[in-house]
C-alpha positions in Angstrom: 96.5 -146.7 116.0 95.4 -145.4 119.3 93.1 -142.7 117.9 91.5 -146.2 115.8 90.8 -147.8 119.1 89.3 -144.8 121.0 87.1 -144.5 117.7 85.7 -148.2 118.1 85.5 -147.7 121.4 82.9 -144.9 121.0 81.1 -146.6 118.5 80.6 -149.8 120.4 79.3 -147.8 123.0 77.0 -146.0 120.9 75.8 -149.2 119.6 75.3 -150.7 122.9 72.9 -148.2 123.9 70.8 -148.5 120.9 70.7 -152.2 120.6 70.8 -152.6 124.8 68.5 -150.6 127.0 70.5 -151.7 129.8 73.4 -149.6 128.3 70.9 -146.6 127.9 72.1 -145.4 132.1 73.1 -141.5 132.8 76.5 -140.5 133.0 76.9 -139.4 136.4 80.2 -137.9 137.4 81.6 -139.7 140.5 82.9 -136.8 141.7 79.2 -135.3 142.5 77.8 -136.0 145.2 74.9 -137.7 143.5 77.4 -140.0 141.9 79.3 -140.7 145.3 76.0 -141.5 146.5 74.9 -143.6 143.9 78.6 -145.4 143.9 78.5 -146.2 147.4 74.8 -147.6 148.0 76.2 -150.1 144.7 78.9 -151.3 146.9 76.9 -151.6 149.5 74.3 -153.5 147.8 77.2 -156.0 146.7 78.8 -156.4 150.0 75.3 -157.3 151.7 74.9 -159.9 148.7 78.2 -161.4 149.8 77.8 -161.0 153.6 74.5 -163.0 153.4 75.9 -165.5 151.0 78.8 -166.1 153.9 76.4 -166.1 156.7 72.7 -167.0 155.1 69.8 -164.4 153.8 67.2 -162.8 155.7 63.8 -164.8 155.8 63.1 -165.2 152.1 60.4 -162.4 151.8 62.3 -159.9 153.6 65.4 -160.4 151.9 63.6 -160.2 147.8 62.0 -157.1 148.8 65.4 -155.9 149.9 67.2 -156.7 146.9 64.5 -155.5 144.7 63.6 -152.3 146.7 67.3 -151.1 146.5 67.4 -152.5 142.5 64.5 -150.4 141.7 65.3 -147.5 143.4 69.5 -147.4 141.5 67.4 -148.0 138.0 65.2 -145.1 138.7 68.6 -143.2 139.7 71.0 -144.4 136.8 68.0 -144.7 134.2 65.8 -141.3 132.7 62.5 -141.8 132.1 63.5 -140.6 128.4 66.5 -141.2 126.3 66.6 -137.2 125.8 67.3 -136.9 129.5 70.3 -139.3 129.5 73.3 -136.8 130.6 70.8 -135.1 133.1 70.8 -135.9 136.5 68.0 -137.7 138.6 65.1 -135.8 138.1 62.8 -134.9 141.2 60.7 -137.6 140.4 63.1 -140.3 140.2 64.2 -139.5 143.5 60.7 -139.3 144.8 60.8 -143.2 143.0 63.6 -144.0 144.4 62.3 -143.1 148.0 59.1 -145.3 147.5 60.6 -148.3 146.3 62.7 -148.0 149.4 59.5 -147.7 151.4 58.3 -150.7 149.6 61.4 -152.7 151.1 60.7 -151.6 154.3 57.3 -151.9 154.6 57.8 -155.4 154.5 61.0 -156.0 156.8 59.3 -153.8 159.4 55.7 -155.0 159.2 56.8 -158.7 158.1 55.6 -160.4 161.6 51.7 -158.9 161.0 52.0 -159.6 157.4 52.4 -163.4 157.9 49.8 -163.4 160.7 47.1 -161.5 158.6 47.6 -163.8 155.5 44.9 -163.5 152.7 43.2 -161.2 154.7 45.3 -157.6 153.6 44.4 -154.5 155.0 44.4 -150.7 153.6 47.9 -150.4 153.2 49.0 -153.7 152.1 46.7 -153.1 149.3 48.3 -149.7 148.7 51.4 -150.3 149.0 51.0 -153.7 146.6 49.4 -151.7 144.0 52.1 -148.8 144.4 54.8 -151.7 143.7 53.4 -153.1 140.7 53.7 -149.7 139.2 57.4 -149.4 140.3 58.2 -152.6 139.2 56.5 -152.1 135.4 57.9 -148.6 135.3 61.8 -149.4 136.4 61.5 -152.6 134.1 60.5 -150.3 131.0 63.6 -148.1 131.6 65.9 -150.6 132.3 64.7 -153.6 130.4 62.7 -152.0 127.4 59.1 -150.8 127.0 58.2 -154.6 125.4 58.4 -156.8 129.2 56.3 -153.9 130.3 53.8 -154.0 128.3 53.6 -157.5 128.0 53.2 -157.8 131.9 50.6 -155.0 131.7 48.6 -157.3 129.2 48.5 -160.0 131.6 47.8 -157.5 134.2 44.7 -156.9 132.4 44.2 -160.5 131.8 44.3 -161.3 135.3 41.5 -158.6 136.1 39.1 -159.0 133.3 39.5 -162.9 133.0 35.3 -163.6 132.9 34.8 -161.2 130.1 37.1 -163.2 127.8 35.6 -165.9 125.3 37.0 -169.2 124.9 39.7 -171.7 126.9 41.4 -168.8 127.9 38.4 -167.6 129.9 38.8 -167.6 133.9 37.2 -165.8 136.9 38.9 -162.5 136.8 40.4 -161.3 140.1 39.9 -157.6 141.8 42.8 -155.5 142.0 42.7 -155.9 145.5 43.4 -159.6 145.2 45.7 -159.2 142.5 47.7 -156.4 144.9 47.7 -159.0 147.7 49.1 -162.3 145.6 52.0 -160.2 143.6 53.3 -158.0 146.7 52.7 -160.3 149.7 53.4 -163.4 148.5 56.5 -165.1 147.4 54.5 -166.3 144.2 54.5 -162.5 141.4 57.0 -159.8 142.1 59.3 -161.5 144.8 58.5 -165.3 143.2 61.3 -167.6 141.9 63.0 -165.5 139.2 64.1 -162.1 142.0 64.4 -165.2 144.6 67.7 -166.8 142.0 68.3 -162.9 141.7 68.7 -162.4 144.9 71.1 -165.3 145.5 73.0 -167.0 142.4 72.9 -164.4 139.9 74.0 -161.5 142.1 77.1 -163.6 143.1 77.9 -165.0 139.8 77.5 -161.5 137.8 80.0 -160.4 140.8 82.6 -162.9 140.2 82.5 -162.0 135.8 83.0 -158.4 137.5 86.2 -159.8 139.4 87.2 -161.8 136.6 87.1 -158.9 134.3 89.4 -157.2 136.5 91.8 -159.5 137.0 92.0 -159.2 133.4 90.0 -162.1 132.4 89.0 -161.0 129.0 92.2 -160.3 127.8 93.3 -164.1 128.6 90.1 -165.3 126.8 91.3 -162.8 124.0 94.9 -163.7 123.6 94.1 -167.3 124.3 91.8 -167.6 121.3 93.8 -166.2 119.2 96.9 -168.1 120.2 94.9 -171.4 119.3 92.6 -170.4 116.2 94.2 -167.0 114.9 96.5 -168.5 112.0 93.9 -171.4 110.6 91.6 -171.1 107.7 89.3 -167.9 108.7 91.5 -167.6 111.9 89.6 -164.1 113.3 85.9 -165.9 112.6 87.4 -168.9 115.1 88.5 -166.3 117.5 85.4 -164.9 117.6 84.1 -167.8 118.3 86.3 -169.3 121.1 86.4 -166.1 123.0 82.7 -164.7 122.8 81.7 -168.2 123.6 84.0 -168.2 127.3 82.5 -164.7 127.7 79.1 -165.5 126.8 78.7 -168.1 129.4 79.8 -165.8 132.5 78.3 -162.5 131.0 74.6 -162.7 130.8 73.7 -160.4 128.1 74.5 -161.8 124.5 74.1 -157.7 123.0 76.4 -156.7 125.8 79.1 -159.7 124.6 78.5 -158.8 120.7 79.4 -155.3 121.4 82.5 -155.7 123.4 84.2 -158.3 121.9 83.0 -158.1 118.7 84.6 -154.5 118.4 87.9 -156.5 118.3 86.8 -159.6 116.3 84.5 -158.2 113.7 86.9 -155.7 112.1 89.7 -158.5 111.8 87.1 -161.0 109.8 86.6 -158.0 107.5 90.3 -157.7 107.0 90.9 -161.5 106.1 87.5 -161.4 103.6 84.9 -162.2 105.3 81.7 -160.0 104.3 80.2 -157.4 106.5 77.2 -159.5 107.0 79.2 -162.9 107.7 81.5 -161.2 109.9 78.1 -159.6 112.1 77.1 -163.0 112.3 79.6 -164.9 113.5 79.8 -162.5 116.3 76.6 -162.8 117.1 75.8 -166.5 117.2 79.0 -166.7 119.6 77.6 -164.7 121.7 74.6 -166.2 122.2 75.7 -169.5 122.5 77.2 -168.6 125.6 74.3 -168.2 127.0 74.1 -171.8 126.7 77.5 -172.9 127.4 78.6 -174.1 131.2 79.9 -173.8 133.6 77.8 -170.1 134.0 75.6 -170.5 130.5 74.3 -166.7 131.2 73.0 -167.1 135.0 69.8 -169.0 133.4 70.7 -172.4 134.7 70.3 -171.5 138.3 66.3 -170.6 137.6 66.1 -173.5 135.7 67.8 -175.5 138.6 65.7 -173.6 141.2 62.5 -174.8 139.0 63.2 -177.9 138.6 64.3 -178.6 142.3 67.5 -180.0 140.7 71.0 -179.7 141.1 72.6 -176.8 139.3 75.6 -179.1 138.3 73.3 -181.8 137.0 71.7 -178.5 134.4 75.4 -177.9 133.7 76.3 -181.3 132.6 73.0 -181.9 130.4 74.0 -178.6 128.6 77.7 -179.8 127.8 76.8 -181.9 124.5 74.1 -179.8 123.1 76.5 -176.7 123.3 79.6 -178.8 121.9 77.0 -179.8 119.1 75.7 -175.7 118.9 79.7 -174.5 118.3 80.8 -177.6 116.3 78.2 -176.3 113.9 79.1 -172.7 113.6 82.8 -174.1 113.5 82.5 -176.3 111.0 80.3 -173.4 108.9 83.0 -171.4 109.5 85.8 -173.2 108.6 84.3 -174.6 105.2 83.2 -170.7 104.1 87.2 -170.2 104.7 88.1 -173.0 102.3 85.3 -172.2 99.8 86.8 -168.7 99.5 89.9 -169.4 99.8 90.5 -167.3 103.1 93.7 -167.6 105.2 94.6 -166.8 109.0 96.5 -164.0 110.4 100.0 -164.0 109.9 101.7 -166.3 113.2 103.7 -162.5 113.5 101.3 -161.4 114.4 100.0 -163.7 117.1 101.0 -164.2 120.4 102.3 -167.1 121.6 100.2 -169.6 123.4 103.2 -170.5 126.2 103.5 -166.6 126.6 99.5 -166.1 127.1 99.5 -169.2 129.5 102.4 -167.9 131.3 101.7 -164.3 131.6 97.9 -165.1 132.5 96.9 -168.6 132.7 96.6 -168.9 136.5 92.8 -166.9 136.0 91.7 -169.8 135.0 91.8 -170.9 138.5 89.1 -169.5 139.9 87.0 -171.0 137.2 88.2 -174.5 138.2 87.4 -173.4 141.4 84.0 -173.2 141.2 83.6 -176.2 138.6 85.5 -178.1 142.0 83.0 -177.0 144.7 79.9 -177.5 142.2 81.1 -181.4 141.2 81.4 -181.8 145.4 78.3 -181.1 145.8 78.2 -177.6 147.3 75.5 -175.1 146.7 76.1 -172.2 143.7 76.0 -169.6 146.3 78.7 -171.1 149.0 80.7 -171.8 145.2 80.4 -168.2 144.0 80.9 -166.8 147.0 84.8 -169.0 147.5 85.1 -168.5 144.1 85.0 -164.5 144.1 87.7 -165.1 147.2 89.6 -167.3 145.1 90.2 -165.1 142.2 91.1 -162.1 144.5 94.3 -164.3 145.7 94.7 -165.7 142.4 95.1 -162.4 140.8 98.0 -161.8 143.0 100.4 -164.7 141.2 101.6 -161.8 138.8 102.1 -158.2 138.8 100.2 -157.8 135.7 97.0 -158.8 137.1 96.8 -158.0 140.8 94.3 -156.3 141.7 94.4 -153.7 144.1 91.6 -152.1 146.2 90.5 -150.1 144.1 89.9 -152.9 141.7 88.0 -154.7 144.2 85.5 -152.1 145.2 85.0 -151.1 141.1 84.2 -154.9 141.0 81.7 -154.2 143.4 80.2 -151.9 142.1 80.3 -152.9 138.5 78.7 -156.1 139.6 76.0 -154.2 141.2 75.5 -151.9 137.8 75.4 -155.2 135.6 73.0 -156.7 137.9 70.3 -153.9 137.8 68.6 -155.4 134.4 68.5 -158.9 135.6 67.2 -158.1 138.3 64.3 -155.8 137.0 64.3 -158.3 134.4 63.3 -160.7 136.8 60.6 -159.1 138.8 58.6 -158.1 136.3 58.6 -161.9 134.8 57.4 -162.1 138.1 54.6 -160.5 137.6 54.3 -162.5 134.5 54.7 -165.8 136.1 52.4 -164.5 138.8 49.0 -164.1 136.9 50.5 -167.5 135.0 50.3 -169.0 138.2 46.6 -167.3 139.2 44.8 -168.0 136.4 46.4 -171.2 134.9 47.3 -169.4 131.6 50.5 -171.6 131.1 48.2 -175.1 131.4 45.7 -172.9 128.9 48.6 -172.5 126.4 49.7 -175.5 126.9 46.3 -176.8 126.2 46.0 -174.9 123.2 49.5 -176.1 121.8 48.7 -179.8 121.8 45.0 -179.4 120.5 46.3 -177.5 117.5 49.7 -180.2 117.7 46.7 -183.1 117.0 49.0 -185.1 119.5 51.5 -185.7 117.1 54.9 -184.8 118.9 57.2 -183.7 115.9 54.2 -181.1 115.0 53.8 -180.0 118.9 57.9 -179.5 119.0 57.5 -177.0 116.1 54.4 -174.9 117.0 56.2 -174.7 120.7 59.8 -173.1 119.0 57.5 -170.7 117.3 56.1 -169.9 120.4 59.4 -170.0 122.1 61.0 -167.4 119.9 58.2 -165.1 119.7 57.8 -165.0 123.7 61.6 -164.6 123.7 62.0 -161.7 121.4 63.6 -158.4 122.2 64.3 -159.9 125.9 67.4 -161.1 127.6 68.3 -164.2 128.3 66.7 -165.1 131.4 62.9 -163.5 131.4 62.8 -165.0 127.9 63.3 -168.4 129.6 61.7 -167.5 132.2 58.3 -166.8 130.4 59.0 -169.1 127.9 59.6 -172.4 130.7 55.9 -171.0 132.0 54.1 -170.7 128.9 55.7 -173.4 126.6 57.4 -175.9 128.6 53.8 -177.7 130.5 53.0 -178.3 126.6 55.8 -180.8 126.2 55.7 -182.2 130.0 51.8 -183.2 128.7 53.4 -185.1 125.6 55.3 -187.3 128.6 59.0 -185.3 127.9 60.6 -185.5 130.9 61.0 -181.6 132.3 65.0 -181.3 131.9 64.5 -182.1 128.5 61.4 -180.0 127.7 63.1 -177.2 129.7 65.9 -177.7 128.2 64.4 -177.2 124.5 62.6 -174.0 125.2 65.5 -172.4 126.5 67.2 -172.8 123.1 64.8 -171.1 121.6 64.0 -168.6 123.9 68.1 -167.7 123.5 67.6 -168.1 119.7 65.1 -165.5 119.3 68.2 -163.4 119.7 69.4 -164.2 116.1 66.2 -164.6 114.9 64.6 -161.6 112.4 62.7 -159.8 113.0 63.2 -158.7 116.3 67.2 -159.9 116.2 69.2 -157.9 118.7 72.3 -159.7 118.8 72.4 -159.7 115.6 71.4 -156.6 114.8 74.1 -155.1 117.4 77.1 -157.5 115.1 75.6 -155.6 111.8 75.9 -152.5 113.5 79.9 -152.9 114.2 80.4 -154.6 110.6 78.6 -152.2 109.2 76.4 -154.6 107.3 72.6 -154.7 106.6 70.9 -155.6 109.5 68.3 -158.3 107.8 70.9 -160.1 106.0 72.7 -160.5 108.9 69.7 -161.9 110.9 69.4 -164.3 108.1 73.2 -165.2 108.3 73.1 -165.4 111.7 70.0 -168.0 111.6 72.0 -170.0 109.3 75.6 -170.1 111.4 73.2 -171.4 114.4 71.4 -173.6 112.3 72.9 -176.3 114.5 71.5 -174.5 117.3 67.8 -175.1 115.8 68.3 -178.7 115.1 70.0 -179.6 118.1 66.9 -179.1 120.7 65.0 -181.9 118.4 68.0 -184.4 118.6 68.0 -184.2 122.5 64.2 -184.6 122.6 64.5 -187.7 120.2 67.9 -188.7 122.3 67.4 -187.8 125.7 71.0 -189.4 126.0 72.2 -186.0 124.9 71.5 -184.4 128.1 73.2 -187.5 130.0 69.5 -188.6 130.8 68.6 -192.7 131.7 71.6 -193.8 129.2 74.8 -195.8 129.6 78.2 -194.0 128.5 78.0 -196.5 125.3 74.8 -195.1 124.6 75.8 -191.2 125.3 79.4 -191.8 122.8 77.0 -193.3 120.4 74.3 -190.1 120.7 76.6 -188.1 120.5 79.0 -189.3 117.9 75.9 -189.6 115.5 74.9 -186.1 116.2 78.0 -184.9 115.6 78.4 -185.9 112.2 74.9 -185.0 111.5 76.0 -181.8 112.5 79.0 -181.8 110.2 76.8 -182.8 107.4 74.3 -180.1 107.8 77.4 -177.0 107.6 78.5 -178.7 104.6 75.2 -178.8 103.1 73.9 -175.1 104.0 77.8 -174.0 102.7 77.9 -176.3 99.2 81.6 -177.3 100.3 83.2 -180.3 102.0 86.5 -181.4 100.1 85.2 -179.3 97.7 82.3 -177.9 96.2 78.9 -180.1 96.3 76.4 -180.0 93.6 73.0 -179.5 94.6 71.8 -183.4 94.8 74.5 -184.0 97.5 73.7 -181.4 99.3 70.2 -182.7 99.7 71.6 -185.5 100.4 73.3 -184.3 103.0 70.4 -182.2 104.4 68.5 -185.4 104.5 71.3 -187.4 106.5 71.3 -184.6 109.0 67.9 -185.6 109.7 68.1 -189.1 109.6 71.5 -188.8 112.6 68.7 -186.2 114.6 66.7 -189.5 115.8 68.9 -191.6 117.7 68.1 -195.2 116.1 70.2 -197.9 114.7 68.3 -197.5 111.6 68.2 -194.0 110.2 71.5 -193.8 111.8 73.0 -195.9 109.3 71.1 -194.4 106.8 72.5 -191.1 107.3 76.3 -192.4 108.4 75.8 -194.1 104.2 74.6 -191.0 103.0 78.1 -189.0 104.5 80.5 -191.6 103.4 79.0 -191.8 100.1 79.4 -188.3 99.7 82.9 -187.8 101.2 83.9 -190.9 99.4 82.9 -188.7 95.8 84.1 -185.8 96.7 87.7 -187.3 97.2 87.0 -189.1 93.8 86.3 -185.1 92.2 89.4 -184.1 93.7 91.8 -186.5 92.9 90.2 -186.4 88.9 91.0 -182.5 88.8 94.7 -183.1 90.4 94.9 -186.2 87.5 93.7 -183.4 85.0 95.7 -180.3 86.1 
């Protein structure tokens, strides 16, 4: 059995490099003195992230180009240039990177006074060291992010410089490299703009508490928990999967990352019980990305969103609590009928552990969680929350001798905070980059423009050609540059249409996480075929039809704003969200042919077309579609009861 694990193990890990290019790091002993190097600027990095969360950041300039110049110069440590130079050390040009990013940072902290005095009128070197950083920044983000955000902020790059020479609405000025140097490097609107401005603040502190909360031994609870409540129904490991890639999901912030790690340990049981290969990939998947949408964390996204909105992060967190209950109600209740369709069982209650036993043994790490969700409802900032919060589950882990954490625990937290962060991060600044010729040359209004001309003002229409958009912008990218982009380039198209921002905001995000599961560029679920073993299409295709809930969902809240808790009474919210739930219901019993039993294909139409009636929020299609259920349940228990009358 051991040998098994060690096996998965290695495998996982193997697939997380290929599927992850944030897995794709060198393997630097800790013993060199590169490594001991490299191991104690990351816990450096994390305690001046928690020092300044205690005691406030340095002006907010100053303190991105800090954060990004010591980021860039770990990714060009800890990430070759090539995948062939992976168990090599730093090269003598990644060092010589690493030095000039740090020169970046400082260039700024020192010179920061004459900067602001001299503004929009750069000299020599703020021009060369702008221009110096914009290659840094595209360079570290192809090795740490993937070659695709590169090139796509390289494009606009481009687009930004040679702006008169293009035809059309998308036609602008053009800006000199000069001026482009100046707006990206000295300005807190490109490289050090809103996204590595959260990155520097919430997301640093709440990837550092997951890092804690791993230690403490977080994931096992989720583990042992899930399986304690779901593990001997109908499909038991599938529900697992769900229930504990879903509490992951929303504290880590890569959905490849959670497919891989917990999927090593979900996946083969849904095999064992009779799920296919492909199913079993799937399932896995669309967990894992649903956490990215799931609160209290929901994948570190919500705090850009909140920051970009100028709203609190706790009212983002309680929108997204009935869309995601809607999201995993789906994949549930897919779940659960393919069980009774094929007739597959649970794992044997042997062979579970006991809830009371999980609970006692490691219950108390759920209060550091509670924690936060405390300090967020009172009205405290994220970072004063994280920051207690982190605190919190260092005592907490000390309620039992199987989870304390020592110091050594601590400071790996650190620095495996620090590690994790290092692709958000990069992540982020190159979106800046992104969102800084956005910004320059009104490309997102341009889009936007372009969107409802082609949409012909009819809103249904405009909702579609924007999720298109949505999940091409957002494959092959993690979970926050694809909202990121996908909030600048999509979003102003639904905010013309009159949708209030939360909710257009709110449906781009969706799909910006869905490109994840979406062929053919579907990572997650490419990363669940790759443990199941299955083909990688079919499980795309699977996976797209687990989340169909996920796809529907966006169009109910922007029909039913009440979803999101927005201008409704609780009547009207219960109502919303009863409807949609059963609408829900009735669209995994239509995509799976079973409810009681098996449906024929004119019910399942049926069905499909009561889903859609329940997505609009009005007294009468509402009806229509609660008729449409009950006349369908109401024969199936008639079909039923005829073959127990028969047999």
């Amino acid at each position: 059995m051991e040998k098994k694990s060690v096996d998965v193990t290695i495998d996982s890990n193997e697939l997380l490099r290929e599927f992850d290019t944030e897995a794709r790091y060198r393997k630097i002993s800790k013993a060199s003195l590169t490594g001991k190097f490299i191991f104690l600027v990351c816990v450096a990095f994390a305690l001046f992230h928690l020092y300044t969360s205690a005691f406030g950041p340095l002006t907010t300039l100053v303190h991105r180009a800090v954060h990004t110049a010591v980021v860039m110069a770990l990714v060009f440590l800890l990430y070759p240039h090539n995948k062939k130079y992976m168990k090599s050390k730093p090269l003598i040009a990644d060092w010589l990177f690493a030095a000039l990013s740090i020169v970046m940072g400082l260039y700024i902290m020192i010179f920061f006074k004459d900067i602001v005095m001299r503004a929009g009128m750069p000299n020599t070197m703020d021009i060369v060291f702008g221009l110096m950083t914009i290659l840094l920044v595209l360079e570290a983000g192809r090795r740490v992010v993937g070659k695709e955000i590169a090139i796509l902020a390289l494009v606009f790059m481009l687009y930004a410089h040679f702006g008169r020479s293009i035809p059309g609405i998308m036609a602008h000025r053009g800006y000199s490299l000069y001026a482009i140097a100046e707006y990206m490097y000295l300005t807190t609107e490109g490289i050090f703009g809103i996204a590595i401005g959260v990155s520097s603040t919430y997301i640093i502190l709440f990837i550092l508490f997951g890092a804690f909360l791993a230690k403490s031994g977080m994931g096992q609870f989720f583990n042992d928990l899930a399986m304690a409540i779901a593990g001997a129904g109908s499909g038991g490991p599938a529900k697992v999967a769900v229930v504990s890639s879903g509490l992951l999901g929303s504290i880590n912030g890569s959905a490849v990352a959670n497919v891989v790690t917990t999927g090593a340990f979900t996946i083969p049981l849904m095999k064992k019980i009779g799920y296919s290969k492909e199913f079993s990939g799937a399932v896995e998947a669309t967990a894992s990305v649903g956490g990215q949408i799931l609160p209290p964390v929901m994948g570190a996204a919500a705090f850009i969103m909140a920051e970009s909105l100028g709203i609190k992060y706790i009212t983002i967190a309680a929108a997204a609590v009935i869309p995601a209950f809607l999201y995993y109600l789906g994949l549930i209740v897919m779940i659960h009928l393919r069980a009774k369709k094929d007739g597959l069982v649970g794992l044997p209650k042997d062979q579970l552990p006991e809830i009371k036993r999980v609970l006692k043994e490691r219950g108390h790490l759920i209060l550091p969680i509670l924690v936060l969700l405390y300090l967020l409802v009172q009205g405290y900032t994220p970072i004063f929350s994280a920051f207690y919060s982190i605190l919190s589950t260092i005592v907490v882990s000390f309620f039992r001798k199987n989870t304390r954490m020592t110091i050594k625990d601590i400071i790996d937290a650190l620095e495996d905070g620090t590690r994790t962060v290092l692709g958000v991060a990069m992540a982020c600044a190159v979106v800046g980059l992104i969102i800084g010729v956005a910004t320059l040359t009104g490309f997102g209004l341009k889009l936007a423009s372009i969107i409802l001309m082609v949409g012909q003002g009819n809103l249904l229409l405009t909702l579609v050609l924007t999720m298109i958009a949505c999940i091409v912008l957002g494959m092959g990218l993690p979970s926050i540059p694809a909202y990121i982009i996908t909030a600048t380039m999509a979003a102003p198209a639904l905010a013309q249409m009159g949708i209030p921002h939360l909710v257009s905001h709110m449906f781009v995000f969706y799909f910006g996480m869905l490109a994840n599961l979406t062929p053919p560029v579907a990572l997650a679920a490419f990363a669940g075929a790759g443990i199941a073993g299955g083909n990688t299409t079919k499980t795309g295709i699977q996976a797209v039809k687990l989340a169909l809930a996920g796809f529907i969902v966006p169009y109910m809240f922007v029909y039913s704003p009440a979803l999101l808790l927005i201008d409704a009474t609780t009547i009207q919210i219960i109502l919303a969200a009863g409807t949609a739930a059963i609408g829900v219901i009735a669209l995994g019993a239509a995509v799976e042919g079973y409810l009681l039993t098996k449906i024929n294909p004119l019910f399942r139409v049926a069905l499909i077309v009561a889903a859609l009636t329940l997505m609009h929020a009005n007294i009468l299609t509402d009806a229509v579609g609660i008729v449409i259920v009950l006349v369908v349940f109401t024969m199936q228990k008639a079909m039923i009861k005829k073959e127990i009358n028969i047999a």
